[in-house]
C-alpha positions in Angstrom: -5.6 9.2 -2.6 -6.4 9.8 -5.9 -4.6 8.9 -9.2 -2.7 12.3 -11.1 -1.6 10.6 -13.8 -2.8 12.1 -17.5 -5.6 10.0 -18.9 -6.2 7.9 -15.8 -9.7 8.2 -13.9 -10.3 6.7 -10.5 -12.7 3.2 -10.6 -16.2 4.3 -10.6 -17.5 1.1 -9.8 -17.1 -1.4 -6.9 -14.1 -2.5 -6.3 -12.5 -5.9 -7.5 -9.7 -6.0 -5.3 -8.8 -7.2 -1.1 -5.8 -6.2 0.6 -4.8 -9.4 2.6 -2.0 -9.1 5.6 0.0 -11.3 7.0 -1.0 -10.0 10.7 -3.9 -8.3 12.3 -1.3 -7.4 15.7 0.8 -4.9 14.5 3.8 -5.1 16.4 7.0 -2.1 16.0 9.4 -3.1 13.8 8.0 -6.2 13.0 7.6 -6.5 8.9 4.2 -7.2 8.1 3.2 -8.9 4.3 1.0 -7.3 2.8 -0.9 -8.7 -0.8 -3.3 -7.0 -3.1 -6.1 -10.1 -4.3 -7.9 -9.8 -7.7 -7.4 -8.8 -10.8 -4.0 -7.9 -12.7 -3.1 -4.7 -12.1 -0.4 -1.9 -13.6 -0.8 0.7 -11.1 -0.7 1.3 -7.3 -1.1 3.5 -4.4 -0.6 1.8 -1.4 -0.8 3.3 2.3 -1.2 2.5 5.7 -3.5 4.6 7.7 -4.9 4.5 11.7 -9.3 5.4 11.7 -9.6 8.9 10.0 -6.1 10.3 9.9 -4.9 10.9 6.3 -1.1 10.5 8.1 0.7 7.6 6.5 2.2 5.2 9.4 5.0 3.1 9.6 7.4 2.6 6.6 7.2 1.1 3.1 10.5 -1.6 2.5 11.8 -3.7 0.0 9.6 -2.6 -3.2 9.0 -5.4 -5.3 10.0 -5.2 -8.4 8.0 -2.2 -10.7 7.6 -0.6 -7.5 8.7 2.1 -5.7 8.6 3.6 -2.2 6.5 7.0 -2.2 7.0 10.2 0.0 3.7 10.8 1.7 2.1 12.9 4.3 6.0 13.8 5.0 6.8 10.6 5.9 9.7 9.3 3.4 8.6 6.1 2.9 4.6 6.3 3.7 3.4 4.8 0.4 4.1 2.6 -2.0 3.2 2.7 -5.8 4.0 1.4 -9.2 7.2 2.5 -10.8 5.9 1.2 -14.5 3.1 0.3 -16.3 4.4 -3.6 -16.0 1.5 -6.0 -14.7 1.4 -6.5 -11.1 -0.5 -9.6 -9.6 -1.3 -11.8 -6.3 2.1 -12.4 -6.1 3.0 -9.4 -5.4 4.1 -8.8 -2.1 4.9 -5.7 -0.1 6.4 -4.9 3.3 5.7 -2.6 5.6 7.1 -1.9 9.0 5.2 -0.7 12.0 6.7 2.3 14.0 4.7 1.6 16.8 2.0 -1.2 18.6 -1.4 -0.9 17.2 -4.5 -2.9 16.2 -6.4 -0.2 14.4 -4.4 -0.2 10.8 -6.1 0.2 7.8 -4.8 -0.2 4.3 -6.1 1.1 1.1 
């Protein structure tokens, strides 16, 4: 996952951002909420992932506004990223729907 965009570089340094959920059980079809904490941002890539697999699980839903669902690893709604340069912030909120059980999500 690596920005494309012309004149963007990816954040050298540590970075100043958490991903909080609202669930650590992952339950199918149940919509988890998931926040980014820190900073104002403009852009976004946002996936969820099981251990080492680059495969994007479950399904992105109701983008918030100067967002977009994202194609990804041929799933049709696997990511979710910015659809604009307009600020973003902890308010944000995101949803994303579980296929299947599981305890071993991670998001980046």
């Amino acid at each position: 996952m690596m920005p494309r965009h012309s004149g963007v570089n990816p954040q050298p340094s540590p970075v100043p951002y958490t991903i909080t959920v609202s669930s650590r059980t992952f339950t199918a079809d149940q919509p988890v909420k998931v926040t980014i904490k820190g900073p104002d941002y403009k852009g976004v890539l946002l996936q969820a992932r099981m251990g080492n697999s680059y495969i994007a699980l479950g399904s992105w839903k109701l983008p918030p506004a100067d967002t977009k669902v994202l194609q990804c690893s041929g799933n049709p709604n696997g990511a979710m990223t910015h659809s604009n340069i307009n600020i973003k912030n902890n308010s944000t909120v995101y949803t994303w729907i579980p296929h299947t059980n599981s305890n071993m999500v991670y998001f980046m």
